[in-house]
N, CA, C, O and CB atoms as a CASP TS submission, in Angstrom:
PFRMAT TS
TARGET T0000
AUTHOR 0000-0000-0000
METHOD Language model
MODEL 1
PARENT N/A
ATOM      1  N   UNK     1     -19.121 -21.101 -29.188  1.00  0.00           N
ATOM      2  CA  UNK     1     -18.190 -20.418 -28.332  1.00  0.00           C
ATOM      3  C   UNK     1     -17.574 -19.255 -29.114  1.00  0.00           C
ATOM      4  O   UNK     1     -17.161 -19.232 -30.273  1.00  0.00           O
ATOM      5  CB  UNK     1     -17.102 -21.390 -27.809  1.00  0.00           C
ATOM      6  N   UNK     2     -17.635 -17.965 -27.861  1.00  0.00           N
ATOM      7  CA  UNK     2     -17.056 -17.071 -29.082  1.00  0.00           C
ATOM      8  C   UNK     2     -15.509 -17.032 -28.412  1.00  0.00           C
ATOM      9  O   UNK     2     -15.196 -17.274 -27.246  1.00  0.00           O
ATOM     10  CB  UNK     2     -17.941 -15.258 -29.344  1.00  0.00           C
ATOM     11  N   UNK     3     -14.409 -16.536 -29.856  1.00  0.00           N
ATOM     12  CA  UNK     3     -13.102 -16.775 -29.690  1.00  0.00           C
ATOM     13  C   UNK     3     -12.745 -15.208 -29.539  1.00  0.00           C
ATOM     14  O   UNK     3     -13.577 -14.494 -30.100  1.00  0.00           O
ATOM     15  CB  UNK     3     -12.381 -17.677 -30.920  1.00  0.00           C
ATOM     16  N   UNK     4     -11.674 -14.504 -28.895  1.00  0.00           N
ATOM     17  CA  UNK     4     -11.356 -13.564 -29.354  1.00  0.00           C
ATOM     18  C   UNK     4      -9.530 -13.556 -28.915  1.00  0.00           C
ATOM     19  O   UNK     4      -8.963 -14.382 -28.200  1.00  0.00           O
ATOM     20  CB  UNK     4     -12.405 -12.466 -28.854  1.00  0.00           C
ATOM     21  N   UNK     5      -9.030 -12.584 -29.473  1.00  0.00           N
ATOM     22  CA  UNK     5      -7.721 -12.414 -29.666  1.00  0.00           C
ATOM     23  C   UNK     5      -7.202 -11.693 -27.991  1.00  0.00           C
ATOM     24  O   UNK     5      -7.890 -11.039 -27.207  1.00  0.00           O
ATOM     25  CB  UNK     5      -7.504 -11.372 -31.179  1.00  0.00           C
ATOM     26  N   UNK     6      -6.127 -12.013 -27.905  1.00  0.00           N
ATOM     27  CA  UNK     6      -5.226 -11.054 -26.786  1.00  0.00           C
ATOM     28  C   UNK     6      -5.809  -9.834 -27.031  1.00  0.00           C
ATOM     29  O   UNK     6      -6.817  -9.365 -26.501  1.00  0.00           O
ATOM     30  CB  UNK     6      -3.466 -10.917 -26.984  1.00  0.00           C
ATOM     31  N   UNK     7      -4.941  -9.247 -28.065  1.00  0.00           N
ATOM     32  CA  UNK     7      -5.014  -8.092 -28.576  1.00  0.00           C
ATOM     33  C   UNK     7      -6.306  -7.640 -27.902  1.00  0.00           C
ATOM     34  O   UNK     7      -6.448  -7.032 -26.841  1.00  0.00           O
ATOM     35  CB  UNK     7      -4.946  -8.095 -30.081  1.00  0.00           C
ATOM     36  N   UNK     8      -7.544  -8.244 -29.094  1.00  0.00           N
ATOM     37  CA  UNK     8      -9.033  -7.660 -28.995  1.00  0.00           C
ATOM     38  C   UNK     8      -9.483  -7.440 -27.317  1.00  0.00           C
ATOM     39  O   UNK     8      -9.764  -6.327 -26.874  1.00  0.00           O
ATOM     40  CB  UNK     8     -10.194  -8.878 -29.809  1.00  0.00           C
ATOM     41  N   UNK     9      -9.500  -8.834 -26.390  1.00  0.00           N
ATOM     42  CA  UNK     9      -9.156  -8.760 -25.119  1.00  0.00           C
ATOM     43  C   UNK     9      -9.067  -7.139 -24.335  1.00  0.00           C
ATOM     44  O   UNK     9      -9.854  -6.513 -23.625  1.00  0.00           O
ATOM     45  CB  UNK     9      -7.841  -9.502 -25.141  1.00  0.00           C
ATOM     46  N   UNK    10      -7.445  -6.805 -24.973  1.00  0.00           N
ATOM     47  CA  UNK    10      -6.515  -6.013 -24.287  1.00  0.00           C
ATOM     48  C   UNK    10      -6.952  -4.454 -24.101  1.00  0.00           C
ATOM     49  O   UNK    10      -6.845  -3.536 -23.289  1.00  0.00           O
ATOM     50  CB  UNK    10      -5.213  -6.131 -25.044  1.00  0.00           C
ATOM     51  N   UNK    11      -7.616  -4.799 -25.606  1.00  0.00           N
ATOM     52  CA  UNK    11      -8.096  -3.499 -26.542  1.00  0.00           C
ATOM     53  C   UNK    11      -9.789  -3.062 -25.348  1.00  0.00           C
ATOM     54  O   UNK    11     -10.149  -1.920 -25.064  1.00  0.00           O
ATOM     55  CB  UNK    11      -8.595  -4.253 -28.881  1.00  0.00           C
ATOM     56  N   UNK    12     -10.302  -4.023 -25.018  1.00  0.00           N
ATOM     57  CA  UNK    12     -11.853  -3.832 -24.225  1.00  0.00           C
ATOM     58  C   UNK    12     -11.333  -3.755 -22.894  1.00  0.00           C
ATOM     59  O   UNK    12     -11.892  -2.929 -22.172  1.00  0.00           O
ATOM     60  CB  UNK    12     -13.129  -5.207 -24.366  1.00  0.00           C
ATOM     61  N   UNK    13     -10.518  -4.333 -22.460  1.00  0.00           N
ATOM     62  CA  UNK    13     -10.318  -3.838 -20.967  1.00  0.00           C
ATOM     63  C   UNK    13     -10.203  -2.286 -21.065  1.00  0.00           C
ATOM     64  O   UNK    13     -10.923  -1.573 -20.365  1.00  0.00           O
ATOM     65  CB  UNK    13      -8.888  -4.508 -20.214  1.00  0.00           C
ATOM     66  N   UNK    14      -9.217  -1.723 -22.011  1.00  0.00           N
ATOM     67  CA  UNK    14      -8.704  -0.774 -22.160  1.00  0.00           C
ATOM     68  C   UNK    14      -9.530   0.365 -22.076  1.00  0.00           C
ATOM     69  O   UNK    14      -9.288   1.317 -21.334  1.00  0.00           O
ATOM     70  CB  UNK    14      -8.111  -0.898 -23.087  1.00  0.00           C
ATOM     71  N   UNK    15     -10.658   0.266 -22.947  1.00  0.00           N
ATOM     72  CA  UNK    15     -11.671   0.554 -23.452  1.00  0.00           C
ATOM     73  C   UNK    15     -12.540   0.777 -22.077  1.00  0.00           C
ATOM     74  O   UNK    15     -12.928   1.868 -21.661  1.00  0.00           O
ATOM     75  CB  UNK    15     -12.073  -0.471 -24.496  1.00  0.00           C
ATOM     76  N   UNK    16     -12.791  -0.706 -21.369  1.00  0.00           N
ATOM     77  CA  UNK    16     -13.692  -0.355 -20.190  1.00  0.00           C
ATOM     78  C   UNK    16     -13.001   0.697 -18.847  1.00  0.00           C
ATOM     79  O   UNK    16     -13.531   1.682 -18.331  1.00  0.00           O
ATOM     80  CB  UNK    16     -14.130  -1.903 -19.552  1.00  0.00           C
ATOM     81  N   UNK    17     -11.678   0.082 -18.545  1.00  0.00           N
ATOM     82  CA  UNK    17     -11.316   1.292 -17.661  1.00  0.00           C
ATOM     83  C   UNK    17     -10.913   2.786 -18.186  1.00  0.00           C
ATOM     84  O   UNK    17     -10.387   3.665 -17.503  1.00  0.00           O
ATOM     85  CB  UNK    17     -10.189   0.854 -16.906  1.00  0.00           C
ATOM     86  N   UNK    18     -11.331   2.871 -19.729  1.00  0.00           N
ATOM     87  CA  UNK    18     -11.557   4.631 -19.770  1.00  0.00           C
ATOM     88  C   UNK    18     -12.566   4.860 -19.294  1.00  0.00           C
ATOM     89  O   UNK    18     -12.509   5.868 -18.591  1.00  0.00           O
ATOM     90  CB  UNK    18     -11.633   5.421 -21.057  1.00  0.00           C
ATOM     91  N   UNK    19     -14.216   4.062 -19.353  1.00  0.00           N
ATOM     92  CA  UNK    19     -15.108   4.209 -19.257  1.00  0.00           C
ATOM     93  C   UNK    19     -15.235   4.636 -18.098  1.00  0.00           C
ATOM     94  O   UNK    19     -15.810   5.719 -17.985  1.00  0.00           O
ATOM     95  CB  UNK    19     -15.621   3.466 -19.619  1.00  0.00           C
ATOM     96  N   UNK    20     -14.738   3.925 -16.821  1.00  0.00           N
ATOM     97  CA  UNK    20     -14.579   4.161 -15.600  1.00  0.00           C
ATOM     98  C   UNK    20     -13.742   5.150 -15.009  1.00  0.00           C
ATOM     99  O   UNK    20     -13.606   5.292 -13.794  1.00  0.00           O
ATOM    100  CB  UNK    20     -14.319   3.218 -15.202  1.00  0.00           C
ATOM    101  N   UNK    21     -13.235   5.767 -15.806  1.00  0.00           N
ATOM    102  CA  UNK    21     -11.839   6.740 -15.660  1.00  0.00           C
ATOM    103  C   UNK    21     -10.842   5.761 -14.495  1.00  0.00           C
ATOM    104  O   UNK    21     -10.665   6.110 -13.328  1.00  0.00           O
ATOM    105  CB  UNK    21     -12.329   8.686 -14.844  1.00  0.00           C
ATOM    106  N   UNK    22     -10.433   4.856 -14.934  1.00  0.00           N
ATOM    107  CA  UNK    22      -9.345   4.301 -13.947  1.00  0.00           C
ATOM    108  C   UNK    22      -8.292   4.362 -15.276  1.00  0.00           C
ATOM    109  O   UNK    22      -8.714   4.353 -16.432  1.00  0.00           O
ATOM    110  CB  UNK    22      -9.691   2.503 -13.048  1.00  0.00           C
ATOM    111  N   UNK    23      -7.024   4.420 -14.965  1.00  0.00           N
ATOM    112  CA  UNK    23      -5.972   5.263 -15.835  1.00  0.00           C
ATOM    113  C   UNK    23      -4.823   4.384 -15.309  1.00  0.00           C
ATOM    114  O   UNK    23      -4.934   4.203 -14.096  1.00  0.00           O
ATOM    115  CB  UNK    23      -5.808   7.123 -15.509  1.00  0.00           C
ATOM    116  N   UNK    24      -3.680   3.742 -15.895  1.00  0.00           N
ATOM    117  CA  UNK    24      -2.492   3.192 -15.107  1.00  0.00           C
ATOM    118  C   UNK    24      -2.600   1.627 -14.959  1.00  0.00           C
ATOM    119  O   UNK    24      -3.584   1.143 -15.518  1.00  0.00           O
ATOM    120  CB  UNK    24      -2.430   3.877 -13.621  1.00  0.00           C
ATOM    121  N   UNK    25      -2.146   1.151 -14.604  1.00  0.00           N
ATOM    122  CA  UNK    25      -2.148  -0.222 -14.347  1.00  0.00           C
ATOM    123  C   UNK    25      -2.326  -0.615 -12.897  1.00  0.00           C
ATOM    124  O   UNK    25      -2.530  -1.763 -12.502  1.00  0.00           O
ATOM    125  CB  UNK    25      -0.951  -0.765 -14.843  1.00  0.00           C
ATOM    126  N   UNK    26      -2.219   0.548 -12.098  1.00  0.00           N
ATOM    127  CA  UNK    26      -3.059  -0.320 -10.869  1.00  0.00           C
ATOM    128  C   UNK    26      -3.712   0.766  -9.969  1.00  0.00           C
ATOM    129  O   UNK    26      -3.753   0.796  -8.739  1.00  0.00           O
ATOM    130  CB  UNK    26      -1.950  -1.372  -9.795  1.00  0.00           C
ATOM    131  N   UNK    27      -4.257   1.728 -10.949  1.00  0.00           N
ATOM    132  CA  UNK    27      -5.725   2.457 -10.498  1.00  0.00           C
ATOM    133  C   UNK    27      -6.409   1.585 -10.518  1.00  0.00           C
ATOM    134  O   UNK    27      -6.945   1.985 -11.552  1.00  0.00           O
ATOM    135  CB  UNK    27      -6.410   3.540 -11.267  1.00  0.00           C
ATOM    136  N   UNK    28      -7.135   0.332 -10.232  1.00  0.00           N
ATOM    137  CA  UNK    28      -8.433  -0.067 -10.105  1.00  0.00           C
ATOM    138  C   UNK    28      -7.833  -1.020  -8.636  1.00  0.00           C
ATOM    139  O   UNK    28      -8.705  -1.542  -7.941  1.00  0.00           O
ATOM    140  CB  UNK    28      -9.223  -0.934 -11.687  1.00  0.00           C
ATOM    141  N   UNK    29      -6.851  -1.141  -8.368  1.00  0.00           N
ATOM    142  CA  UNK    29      -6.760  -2.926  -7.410  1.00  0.00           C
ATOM    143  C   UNK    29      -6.759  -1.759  -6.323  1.00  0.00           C
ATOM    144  O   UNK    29      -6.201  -0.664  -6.390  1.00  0.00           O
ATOM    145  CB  UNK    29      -4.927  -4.514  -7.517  1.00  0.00           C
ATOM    146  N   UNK    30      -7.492  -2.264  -5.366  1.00  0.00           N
ATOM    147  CA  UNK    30      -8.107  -1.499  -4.347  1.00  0.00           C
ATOM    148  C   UNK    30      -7.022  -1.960  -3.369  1.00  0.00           C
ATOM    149  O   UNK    30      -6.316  -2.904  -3.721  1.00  0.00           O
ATOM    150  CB  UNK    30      -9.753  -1.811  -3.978  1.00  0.00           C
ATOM    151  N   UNK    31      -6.797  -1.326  -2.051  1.00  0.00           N
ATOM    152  CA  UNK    31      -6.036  -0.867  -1.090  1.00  0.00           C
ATOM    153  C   UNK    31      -6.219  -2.300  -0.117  1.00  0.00           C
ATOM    154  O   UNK    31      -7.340  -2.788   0.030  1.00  0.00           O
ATOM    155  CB  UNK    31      -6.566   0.703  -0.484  1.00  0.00           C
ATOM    156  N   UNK    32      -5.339  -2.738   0.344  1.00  0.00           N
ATOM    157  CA  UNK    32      -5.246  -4.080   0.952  1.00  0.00           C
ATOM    158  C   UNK    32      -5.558  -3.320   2.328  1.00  0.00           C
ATOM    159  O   UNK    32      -4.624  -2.640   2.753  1.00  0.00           O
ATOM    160  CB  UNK    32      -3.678  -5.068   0.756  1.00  0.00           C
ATOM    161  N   UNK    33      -6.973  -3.340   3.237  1.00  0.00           N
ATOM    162  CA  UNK    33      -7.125  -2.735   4.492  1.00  0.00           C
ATOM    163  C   UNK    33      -6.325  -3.688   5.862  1.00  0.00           C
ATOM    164  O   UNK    33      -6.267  -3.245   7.009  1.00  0.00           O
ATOM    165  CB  UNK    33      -8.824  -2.583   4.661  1.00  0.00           C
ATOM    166  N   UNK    34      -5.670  -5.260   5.377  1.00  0.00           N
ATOM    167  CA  UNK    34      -4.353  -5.361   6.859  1.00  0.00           C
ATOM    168  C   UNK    34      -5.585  -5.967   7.681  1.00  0.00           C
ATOM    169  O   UNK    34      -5.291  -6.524   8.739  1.00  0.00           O
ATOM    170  CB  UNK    34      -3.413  -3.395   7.795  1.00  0.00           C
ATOM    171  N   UNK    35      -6.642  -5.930   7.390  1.00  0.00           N
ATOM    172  CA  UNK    35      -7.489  -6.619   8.678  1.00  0.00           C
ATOM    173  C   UNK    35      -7.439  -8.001   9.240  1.00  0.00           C
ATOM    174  O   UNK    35      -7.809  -8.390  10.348  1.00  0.00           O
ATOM    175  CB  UNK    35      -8.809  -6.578   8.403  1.00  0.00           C
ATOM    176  N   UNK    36      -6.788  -8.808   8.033  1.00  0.00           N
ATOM    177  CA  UNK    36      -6.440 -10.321   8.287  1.00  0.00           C
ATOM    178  C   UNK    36      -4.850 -10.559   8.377  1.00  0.00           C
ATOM    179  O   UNK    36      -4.113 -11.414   7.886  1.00  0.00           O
ATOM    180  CB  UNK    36      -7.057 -11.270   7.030  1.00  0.00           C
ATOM    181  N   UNK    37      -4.700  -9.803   8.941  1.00  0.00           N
ATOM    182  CA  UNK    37      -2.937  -9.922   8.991  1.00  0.00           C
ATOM    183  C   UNK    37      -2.766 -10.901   9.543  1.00  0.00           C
ATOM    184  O   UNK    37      -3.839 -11.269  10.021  1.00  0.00           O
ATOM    185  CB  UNK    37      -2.019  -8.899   9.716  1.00  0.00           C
ATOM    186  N   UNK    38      -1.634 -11.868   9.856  1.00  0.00           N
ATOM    187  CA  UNK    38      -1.364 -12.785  11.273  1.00  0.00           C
ATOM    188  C   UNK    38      -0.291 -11.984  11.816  1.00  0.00           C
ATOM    189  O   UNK    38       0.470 -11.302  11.130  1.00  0.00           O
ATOM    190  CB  UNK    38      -0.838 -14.540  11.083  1.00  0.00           C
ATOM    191  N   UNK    39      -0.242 -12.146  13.689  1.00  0.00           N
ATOM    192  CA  UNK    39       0.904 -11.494  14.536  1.00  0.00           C
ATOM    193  C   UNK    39       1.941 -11.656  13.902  1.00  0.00           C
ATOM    194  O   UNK    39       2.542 -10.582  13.883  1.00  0.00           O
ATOM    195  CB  UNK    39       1.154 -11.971  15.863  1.00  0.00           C
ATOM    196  N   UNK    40       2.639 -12.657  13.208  1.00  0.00           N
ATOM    197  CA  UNK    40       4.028 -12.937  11.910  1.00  0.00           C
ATOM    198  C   UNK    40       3.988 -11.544  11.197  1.00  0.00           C
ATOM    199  O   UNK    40       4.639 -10.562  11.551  1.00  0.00           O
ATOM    200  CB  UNK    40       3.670 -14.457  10.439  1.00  0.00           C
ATOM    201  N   UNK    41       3.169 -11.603  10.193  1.00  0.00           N
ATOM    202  CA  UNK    41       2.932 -10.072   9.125  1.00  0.00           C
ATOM    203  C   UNK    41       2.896  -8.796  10.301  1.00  0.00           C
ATOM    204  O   UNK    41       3.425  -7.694  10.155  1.00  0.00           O
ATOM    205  CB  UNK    41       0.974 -10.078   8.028  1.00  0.00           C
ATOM    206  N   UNK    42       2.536  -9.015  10.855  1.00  0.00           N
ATOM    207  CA  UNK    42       1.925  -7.671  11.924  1.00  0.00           C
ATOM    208  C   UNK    42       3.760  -7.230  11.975  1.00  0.00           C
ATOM    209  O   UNK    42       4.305  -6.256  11.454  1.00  0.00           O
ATOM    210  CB  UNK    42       0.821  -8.307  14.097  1.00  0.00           C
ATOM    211  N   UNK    43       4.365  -8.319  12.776  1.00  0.00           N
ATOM    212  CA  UNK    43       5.636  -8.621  13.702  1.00  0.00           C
ATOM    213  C   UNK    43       6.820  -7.650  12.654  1.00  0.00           C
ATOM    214  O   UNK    43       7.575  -6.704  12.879  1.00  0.00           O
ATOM    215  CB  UNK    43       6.057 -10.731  13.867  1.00  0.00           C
ATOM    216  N   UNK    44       6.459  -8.533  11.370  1.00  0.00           N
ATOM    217  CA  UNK    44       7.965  -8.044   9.897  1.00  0.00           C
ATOM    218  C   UNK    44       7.559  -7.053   9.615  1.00  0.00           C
ATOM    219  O   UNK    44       8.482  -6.272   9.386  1.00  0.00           O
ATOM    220  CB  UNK    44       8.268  -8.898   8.228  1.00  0.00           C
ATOM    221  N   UNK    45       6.062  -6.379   9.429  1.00  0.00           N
ATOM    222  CA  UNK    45       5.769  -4.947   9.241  1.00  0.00           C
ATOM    223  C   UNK    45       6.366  -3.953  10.113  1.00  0.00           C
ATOM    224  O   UNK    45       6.922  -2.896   9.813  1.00  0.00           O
ATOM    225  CB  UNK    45       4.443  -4.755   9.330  1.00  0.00           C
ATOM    226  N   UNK    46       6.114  -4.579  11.460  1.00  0.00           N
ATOM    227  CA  UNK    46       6.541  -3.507  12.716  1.00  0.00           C
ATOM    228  C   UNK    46       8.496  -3.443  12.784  1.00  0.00           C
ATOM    229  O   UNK    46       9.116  -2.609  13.443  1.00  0.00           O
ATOM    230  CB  UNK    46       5.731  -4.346  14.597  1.00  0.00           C
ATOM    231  N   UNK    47       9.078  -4.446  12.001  1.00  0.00           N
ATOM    232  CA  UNK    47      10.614  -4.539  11.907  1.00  0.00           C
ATOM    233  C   UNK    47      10.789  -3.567  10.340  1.00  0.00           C
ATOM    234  O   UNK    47      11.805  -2.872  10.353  1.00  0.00           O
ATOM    235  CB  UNK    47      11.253  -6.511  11.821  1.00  0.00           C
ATOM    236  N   UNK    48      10.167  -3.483   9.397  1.00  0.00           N
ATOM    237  CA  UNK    48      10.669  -2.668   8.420  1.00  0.00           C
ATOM    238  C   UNK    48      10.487  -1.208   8.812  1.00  0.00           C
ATOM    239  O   UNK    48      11.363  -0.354   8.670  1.00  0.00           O
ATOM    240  CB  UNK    48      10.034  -2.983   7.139  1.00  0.00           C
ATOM    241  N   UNK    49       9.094  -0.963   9.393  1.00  0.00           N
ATOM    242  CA  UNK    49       9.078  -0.094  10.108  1.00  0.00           C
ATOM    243  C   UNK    49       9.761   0.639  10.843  1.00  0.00           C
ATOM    244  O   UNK    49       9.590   1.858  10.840  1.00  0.00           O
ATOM    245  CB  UNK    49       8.633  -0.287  10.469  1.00  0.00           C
ATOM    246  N   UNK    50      10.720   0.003  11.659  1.00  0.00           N
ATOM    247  CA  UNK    50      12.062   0.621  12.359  1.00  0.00           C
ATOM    248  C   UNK    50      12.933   0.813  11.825  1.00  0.00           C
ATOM    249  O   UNK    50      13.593   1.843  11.961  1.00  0.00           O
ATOM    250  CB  UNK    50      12.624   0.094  13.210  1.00  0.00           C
ATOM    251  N   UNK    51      13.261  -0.292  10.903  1.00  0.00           N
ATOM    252  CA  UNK    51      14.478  -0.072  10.607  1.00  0.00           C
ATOM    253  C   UNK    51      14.408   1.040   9.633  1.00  0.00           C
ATOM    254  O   UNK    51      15.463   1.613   9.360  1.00  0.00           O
ATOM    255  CB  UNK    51      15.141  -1.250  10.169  1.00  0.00           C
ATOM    256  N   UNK    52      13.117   1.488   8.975  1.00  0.00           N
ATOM    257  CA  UNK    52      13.006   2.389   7.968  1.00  0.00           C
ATOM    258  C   UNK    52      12.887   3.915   8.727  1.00  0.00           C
ATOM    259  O   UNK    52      13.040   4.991   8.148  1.00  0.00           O
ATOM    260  CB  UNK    52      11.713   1.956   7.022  1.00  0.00           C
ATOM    261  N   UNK    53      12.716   3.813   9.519  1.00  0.00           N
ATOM    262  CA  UNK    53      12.631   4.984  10.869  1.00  0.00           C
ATOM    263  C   UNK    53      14.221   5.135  11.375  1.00  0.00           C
ATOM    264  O   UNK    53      14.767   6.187  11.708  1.00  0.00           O
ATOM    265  CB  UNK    53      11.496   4.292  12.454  1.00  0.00           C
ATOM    266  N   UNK    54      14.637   4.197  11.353  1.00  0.00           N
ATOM    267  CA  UNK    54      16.187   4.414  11.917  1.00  0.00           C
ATOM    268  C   UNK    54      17.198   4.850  10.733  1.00  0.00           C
ATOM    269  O   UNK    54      18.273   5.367  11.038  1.00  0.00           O
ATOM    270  CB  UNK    54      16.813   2.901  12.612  1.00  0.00           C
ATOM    271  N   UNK    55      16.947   4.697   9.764  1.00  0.00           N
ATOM    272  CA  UNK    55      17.481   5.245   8.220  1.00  0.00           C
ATOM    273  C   UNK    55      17.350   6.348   8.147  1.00  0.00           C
ATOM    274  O   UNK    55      18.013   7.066   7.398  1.00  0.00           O
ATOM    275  CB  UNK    55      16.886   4.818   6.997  1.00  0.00           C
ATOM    276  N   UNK    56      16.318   6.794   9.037  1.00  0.00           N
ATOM    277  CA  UNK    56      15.655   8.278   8.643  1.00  0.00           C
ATOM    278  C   UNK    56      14.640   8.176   7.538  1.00  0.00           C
ATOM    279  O   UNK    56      14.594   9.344   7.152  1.00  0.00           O
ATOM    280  CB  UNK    56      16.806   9.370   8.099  1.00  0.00           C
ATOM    281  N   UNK    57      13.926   7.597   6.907  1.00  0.00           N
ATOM    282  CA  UNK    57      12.873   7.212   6.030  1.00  0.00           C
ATOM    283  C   UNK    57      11.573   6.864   6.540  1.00  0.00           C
ATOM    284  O   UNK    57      11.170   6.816   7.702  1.00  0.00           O
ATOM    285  CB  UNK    57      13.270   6.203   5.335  1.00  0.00           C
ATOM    286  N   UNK    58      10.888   6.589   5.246  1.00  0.00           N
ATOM    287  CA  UNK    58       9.450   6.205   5.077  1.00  0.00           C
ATOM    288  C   UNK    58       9.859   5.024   4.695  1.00  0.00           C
ATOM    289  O   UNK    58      10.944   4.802   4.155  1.00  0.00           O
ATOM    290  CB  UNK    58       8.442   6.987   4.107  1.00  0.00           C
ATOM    291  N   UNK    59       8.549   3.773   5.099  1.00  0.00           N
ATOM    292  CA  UNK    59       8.879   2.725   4.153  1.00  0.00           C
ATOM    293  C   UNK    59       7.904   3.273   2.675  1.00  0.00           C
ATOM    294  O   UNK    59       7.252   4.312   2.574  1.00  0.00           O
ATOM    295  CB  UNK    59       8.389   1.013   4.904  1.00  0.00           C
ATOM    296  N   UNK    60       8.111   2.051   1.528  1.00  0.00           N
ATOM    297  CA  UNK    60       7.663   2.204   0.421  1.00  0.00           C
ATOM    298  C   UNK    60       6.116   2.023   0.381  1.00  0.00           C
ATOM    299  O   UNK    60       5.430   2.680  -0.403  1.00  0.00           O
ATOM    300  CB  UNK    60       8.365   1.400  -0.371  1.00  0.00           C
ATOM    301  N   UNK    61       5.623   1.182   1.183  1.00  0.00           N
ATOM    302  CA  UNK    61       4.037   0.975   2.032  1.00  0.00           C
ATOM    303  C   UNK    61       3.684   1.063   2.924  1.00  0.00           C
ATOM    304  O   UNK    61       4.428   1.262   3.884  1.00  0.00           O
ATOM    305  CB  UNK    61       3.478   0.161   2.155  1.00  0.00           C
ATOM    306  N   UNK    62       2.471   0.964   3.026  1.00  0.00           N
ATOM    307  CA  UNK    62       1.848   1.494   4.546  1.00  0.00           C
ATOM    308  C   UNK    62       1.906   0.046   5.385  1.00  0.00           C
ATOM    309  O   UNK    62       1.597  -1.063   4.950  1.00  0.00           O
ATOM    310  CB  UNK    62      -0.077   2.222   4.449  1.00  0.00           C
ATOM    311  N   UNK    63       2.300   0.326   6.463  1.00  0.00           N
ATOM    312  CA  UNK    63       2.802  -0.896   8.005  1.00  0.00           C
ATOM    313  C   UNK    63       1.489  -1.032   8.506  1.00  0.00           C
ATOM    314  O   UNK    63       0.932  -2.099   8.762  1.00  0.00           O
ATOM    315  CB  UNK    63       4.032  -0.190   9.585  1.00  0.00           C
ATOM    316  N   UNK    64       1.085  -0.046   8.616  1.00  0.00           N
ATOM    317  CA  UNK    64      -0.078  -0.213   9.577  1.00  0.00           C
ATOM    318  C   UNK    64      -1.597  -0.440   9.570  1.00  0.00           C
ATOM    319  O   UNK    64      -2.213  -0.526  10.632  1.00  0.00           O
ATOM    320  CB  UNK    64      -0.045   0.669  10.121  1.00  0.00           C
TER
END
């Protein structure tokens, strides 16, 4: 079994997303597309939504 360190670990991820040019800590986690929502999630999305509309704002994520 081979052993390796955090560090060493930390150091090859690092390493592989230059390779890929992904940059940041969450350039690579891809965009949640909402297709499995339940009417509940749908329901509290469509309430931040307003109320973030009635503030005069954006919410911080996408509702829809």
């Amino acid at each position: 079994m081979i052993e390796i360190t955090l560090e060493e670990q930390e150091r090859r991820l690092a390493q592989r997303k230059a390779e890929l040019g992904l940059k940041g800590r969450r350039d690579h986690v891809p965009a949640n597309s909402g297709t499995h929502r339940t009417p509940e999630k749908r329901e509290l999305l469509q309430a931040i939504q307003d109320a973030a509309t009635a503030q005069g704002r954006a919410p911080r994520f996408r509702t829809t």
